[in-house]
C-alpha positions in Angstrom: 127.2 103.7 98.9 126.3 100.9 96.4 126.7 96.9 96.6 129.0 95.3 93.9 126.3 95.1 91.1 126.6 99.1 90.3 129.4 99.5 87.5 130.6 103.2 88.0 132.0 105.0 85.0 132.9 107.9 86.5 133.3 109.6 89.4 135.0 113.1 90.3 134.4 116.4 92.1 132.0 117.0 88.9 129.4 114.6 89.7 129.1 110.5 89.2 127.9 108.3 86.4 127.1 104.9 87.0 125.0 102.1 85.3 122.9 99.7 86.7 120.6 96.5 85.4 118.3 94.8 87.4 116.1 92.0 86.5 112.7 90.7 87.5 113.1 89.2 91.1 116.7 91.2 91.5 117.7 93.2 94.4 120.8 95.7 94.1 120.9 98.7 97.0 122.2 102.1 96.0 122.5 104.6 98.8 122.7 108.7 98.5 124.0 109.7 102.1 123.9 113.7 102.4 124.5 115.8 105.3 124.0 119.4 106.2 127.0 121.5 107.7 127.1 118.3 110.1 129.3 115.5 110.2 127.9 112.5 107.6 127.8 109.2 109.5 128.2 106.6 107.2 125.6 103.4 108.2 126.7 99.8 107.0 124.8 98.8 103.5 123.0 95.9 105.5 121.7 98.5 108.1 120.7 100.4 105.5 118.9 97.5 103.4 117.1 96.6 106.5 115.9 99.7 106.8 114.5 99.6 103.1 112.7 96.2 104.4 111.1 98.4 107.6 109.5 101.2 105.5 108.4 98.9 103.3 106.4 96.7 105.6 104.7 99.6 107.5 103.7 100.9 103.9 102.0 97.7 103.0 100.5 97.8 107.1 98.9 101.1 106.6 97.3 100.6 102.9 95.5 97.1 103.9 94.0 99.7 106.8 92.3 101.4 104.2 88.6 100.5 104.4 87.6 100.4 100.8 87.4 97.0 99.2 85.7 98.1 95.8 86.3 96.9 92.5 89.1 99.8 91.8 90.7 98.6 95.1 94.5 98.5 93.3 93.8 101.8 91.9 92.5 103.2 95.1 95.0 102.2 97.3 98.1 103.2 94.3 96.4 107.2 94.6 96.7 106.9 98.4 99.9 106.1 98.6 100.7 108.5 96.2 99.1 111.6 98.6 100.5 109.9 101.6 104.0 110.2 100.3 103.1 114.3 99.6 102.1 114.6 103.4 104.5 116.0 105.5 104.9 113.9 109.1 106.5 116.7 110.9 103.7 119.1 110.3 100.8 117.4 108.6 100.8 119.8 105.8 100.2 118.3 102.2 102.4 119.2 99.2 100.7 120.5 96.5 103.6 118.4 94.4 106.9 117.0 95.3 109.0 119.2 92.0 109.0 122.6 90.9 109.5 124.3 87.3 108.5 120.9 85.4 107.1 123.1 82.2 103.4 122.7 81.5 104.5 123.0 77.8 108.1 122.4 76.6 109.8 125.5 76.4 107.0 127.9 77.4 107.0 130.1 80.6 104.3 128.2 82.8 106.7 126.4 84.7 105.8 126.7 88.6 107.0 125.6 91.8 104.0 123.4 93.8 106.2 122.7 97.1 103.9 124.3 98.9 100.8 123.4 101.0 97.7 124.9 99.0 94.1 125.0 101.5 92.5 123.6 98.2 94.4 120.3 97.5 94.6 119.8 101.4 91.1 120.0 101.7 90.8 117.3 99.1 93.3 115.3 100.5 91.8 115.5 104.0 88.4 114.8 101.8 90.2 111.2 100.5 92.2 110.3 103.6 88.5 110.5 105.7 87.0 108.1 102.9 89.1 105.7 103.0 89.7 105.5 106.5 93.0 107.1 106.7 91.9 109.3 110.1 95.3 110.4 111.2 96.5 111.4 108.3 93.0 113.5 107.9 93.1 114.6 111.8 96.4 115.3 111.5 96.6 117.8 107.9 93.3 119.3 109.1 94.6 120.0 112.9 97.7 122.1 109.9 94.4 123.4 108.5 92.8 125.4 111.4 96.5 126.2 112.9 97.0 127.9 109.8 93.9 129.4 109.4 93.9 131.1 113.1 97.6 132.5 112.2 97.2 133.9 108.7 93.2 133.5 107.5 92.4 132.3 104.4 95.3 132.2 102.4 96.1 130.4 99.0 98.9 128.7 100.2 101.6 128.1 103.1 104.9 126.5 103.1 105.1 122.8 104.8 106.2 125.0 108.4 103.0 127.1 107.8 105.0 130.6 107.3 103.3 132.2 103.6 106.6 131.4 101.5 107.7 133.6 98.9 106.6 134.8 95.5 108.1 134.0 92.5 112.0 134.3 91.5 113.5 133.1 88.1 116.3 131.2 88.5 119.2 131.3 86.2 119.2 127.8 84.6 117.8 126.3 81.3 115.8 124.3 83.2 114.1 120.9 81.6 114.2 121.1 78.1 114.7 124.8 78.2 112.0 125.4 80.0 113.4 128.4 82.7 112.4 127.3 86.1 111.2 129.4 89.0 111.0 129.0 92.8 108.2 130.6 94.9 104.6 131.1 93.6 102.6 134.2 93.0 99.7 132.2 94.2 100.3 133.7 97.7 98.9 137.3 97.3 95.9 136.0 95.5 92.5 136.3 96.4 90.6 133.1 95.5 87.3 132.2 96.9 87.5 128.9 96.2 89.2 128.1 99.4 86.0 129.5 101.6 84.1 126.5 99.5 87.2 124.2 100.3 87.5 124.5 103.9 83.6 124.5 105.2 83.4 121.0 102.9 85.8 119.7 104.9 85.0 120.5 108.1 81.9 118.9 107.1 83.5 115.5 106.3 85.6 116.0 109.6 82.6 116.1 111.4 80.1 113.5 109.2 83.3 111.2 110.1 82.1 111.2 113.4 84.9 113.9 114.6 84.5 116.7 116.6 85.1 120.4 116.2 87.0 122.3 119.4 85.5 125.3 120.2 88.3 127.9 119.1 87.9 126.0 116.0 84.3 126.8 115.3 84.8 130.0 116.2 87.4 130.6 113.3 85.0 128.6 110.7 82.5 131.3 111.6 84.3 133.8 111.3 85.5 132.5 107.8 81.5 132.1 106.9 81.0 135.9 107.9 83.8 136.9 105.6 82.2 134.6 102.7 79.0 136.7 103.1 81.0 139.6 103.0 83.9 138.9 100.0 81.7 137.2 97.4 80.6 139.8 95.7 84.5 141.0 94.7 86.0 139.5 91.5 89.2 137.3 92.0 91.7 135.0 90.6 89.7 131.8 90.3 90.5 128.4 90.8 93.1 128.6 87.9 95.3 131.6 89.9 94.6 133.9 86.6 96.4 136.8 86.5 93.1 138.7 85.6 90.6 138.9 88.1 86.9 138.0 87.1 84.0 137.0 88.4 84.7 133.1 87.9 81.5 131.1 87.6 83.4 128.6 89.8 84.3 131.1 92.7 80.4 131.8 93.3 79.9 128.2 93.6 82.4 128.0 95.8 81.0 130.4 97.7 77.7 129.3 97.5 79.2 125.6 98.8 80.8 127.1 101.8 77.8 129.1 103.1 75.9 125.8 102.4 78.0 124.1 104.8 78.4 126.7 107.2 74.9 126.4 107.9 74.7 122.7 108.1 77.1 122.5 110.7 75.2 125.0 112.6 71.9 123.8 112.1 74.3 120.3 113.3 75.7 122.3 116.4 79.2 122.8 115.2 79.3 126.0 114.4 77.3 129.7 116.7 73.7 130.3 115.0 74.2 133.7 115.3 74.7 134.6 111.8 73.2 131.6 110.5 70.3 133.4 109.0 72.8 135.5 107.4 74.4 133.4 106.0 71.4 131.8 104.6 70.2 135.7 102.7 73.6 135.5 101.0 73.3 131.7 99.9 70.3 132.5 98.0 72.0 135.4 96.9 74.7 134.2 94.9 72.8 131.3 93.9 70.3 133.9 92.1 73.1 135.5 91.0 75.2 132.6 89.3 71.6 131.7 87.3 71.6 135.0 86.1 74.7 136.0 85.6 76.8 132.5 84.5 73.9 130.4 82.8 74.4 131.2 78.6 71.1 130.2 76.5 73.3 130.1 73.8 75.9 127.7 75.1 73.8 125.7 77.2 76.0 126.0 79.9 77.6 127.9 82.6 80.2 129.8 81.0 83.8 130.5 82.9 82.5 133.7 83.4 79.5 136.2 82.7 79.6 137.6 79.3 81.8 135.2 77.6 81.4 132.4 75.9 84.4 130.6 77.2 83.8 127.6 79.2 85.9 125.8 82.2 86.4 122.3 83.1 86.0 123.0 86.7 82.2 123.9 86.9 82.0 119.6 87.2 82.9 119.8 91.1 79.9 121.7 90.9 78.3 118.2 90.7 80.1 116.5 93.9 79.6 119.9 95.7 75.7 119.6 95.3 75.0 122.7 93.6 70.8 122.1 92.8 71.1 122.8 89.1 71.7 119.2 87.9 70.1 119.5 84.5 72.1 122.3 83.8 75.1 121.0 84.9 74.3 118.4 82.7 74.3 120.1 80.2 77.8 121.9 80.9 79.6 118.6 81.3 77.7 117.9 77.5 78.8 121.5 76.6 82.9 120.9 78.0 83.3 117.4 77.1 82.5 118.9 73.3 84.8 121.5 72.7 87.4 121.2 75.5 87.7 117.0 75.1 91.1 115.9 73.2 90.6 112.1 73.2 90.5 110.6 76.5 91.8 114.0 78.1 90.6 117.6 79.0 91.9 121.1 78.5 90.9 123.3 81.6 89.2 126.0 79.7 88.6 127.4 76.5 92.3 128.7 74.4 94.0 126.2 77.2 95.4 124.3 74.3 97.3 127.3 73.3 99.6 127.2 75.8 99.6 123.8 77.7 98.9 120.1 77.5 95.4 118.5 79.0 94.8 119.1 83.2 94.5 115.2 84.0 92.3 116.5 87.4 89.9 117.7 85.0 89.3 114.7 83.0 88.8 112.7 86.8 86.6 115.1 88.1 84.0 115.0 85.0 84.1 111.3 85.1 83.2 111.4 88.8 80.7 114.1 87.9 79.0 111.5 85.5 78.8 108.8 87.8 77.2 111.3 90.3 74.4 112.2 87.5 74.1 108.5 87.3 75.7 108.1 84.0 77.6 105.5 85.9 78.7 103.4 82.7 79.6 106.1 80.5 81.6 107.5 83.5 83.4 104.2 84.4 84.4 103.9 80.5 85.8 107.5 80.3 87.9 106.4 83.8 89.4 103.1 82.6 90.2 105.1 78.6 91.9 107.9 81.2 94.2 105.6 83.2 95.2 103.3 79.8 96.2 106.4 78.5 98.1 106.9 81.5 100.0 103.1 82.2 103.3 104.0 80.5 104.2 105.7 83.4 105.9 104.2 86.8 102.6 104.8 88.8 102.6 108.6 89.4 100.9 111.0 87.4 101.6 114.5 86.6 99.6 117.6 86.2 99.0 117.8 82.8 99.3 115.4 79.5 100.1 115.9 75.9 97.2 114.4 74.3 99.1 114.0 70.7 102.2 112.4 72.0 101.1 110.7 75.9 103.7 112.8 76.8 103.6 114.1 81.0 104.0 118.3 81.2 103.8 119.9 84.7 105.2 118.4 88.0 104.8 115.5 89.5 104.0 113.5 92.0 101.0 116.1 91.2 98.5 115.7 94.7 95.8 117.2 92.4 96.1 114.4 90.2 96.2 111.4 92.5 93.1 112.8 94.5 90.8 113.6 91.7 91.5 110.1 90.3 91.0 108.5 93.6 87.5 110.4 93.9 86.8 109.3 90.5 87.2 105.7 91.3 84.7 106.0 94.8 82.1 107.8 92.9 81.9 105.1 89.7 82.4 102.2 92.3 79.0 104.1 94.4 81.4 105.9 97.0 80.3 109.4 95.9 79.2 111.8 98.3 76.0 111.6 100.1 73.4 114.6 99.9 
């Protein structure tokens, strides 16, 4: 359905083309109406250009109830909009992106399919939406959270309905640029402890929001502590959903963050003391075992993982997490902004470059770890040099950037993206996290 400004060149049982040009100030309305195995009612245009007019108006309502007025507020409010259009308002669950199969390098084979609620970029998200005010959005993704958790424990990822999805099937098209897509992700039989970390720092800002925990609630989150204390030990796929498990510097942290917290929400009375102590021996644990094991003389900096010399971009949410190493993290960011830095971007970890563009997350997440070190002005350039190089775009950013061409790789609307740009700007405008 289209208004008389749409010139339509052709249109058959193949498929339509049309062509359209609108100016500065000019409205047109062009209407896809789609059914399924149901008769298709057919609304007047004007009904349907009011309509237009009514989501529009309660988007603007909800971002001016945002509560940050910062300098960054434009670029604040653009990221929020961008995660609230990944949340899902019949379950509360988060999309990790809103495409699958966009190739993370033309014509390779790392093209994946993000439709799917990850614990990690909902825990972020829930993170954001808290900061900025946004507490039904937060309540209602983490109420998705725990649901999920107390049905399938601590998995990687669920669909938008909560059920585990499937893994990954090739699908028999060229795909973008001959890049063969895929639907499903192997993500879902993955151990990563990174989501133990992600979940406990989130029930923390639940709670520092001035929330409260239920008690079936606290009872899983302990229960998730115990099996922390229990799991850290074992290698897995990291943050990055390797294919080879390891001992990823980053997992221990995580694992080291979610203890932390686990124990500050009992010591709060959120969570049973019973294994509190416990959890406390192992804390120190892997702590002692990270500076052991992770820390390189050599590099000066915590490698991706012990006896390599490869490093990863990730170790920076070290920083935000509050891991008490800060001169050596320091030196890491020195150590990762030198060899994995192409321009105003960041590969994820060493070889990345191989076989991909730049992870635009990682580039947000060292400038917020710099403003959190208090290298407030060298973070705050580095953010405004990322998002130039970002502006030819139409507001949303993908995963990953070609740092030759400017080019977006990877899907998109990528949550990951949005949120670790959004934290970016709190931290360098003095919103970072308090410890």
């Amino acid at each position: 359905m289209h208004d008389a400004q749409l010139q339509i060149d052709r249109k058959d049982d193949m498929g339509v083309r049309a062509f359209i040009r609108v100016s500065r100030g000019q409205r047109t309305v062009l209407a896809i109406v789609a059914g399924r195995d149901e008769p298709l009612v057919l609304p007047p245009l004007e009904l349907i250009d009011e309509r237009i007019d009514g989501s529009h108006r309660e988007w603007c309502q909800w971002s001016k109830s945002l509560i940050y007025d910062g300098p960054l507020k434009p670029l604040v409010v653009r990221n929020a909009l961008a995660l609230k259009l990944l949340l899902s308002s019949p379950s509360g669950a988060i999309m990790a992106a809103g495409t699958s199969s966009l190739p993370e390098r033309i014509g390779g084979t790392k093209n994946f399919d993000y439709r799917f609620a990850w614990i990690r970029d909902a825990g972020y998200t829930i993170e954001a939406f808290l900061a900025i005010g946004a507490q039904p959005e937060a309540k209602a993704a983490f109420t998705w959270l725990l649901n999920r958790l107390g049905e399938h424990g601590p998995r990687v990822l669920y669909t938008l309905d909560g059920a585990l999805g499937d893994c990954t099937r090739r699908v028999n098209l060229p795909g973008y640029k001959n890049s063969p897509p895929v639907v499903g992700n192997d993500a879902r039989d993955q151990l990563q402890h990174g989501v133990f970390g992600d979940i406990f720092e989130t029930a923390r800002c639940f709670i520092d929001s001035g929330n409260i925990l239920d008690s079936p609630s606290a009872m899983i989150l302990a229960g998730l502590a115990d099996q922390c204390a229990d799991s850290w030990r074992q290698a897995d796929a990291g943050i990055w959903e390797l294919q080879e498990t390891r001992h990823y510097t980053m997992s221990k942290i995580s694992c080291w963050q979610a203890l932390s917290r686990a124990i500050e929400l009992a010591d709060g009375g959120h969570l049973p003391t019973t294994c509190r102590e416990r959890w406390d021996r192992e804390r120190q644990r892997i702590q002692a075992w990270i500076e052991q094991h992770c820390w390189s003389e050599r590099r000066q900096a915590y490698v991706f993982y012990p006896g390599t010399d490869r490093l990863d971009a990730s170790v920076a949410l070290a920083v935000r997490i509050g891991y008490p190493s800060p001169k050596r993290l320091r030196c890491t960011l020195e150590a990762v902004q030198a060899e994995l830095g192409a321009g105003a971007f960041h590969y994820r970890y060493s070889q990345a470059y191989e076989e991909e563009g730049c992870f635009l997350a990682c580039t947000f997440w060292i400038i917020e770890a710099w403003a959190l070190l208090g290298e407030c002005e060298r973070g705050e350039s580095a953010f405004h040099a990322a998002v130039k190089g970002l502006e030819h775009g139409v507001g949303i950013y993908s995963e990953m950037i070609d740092p030759s061409t400017g080019n977006f790789l990877g899907n998109l609307p990528q949550g990951l993206t949005h949120l670790a740009a959004m934290r970016a700007a709190l931290a360098i405008s003095g919103y970072g996290p308090e410890r």
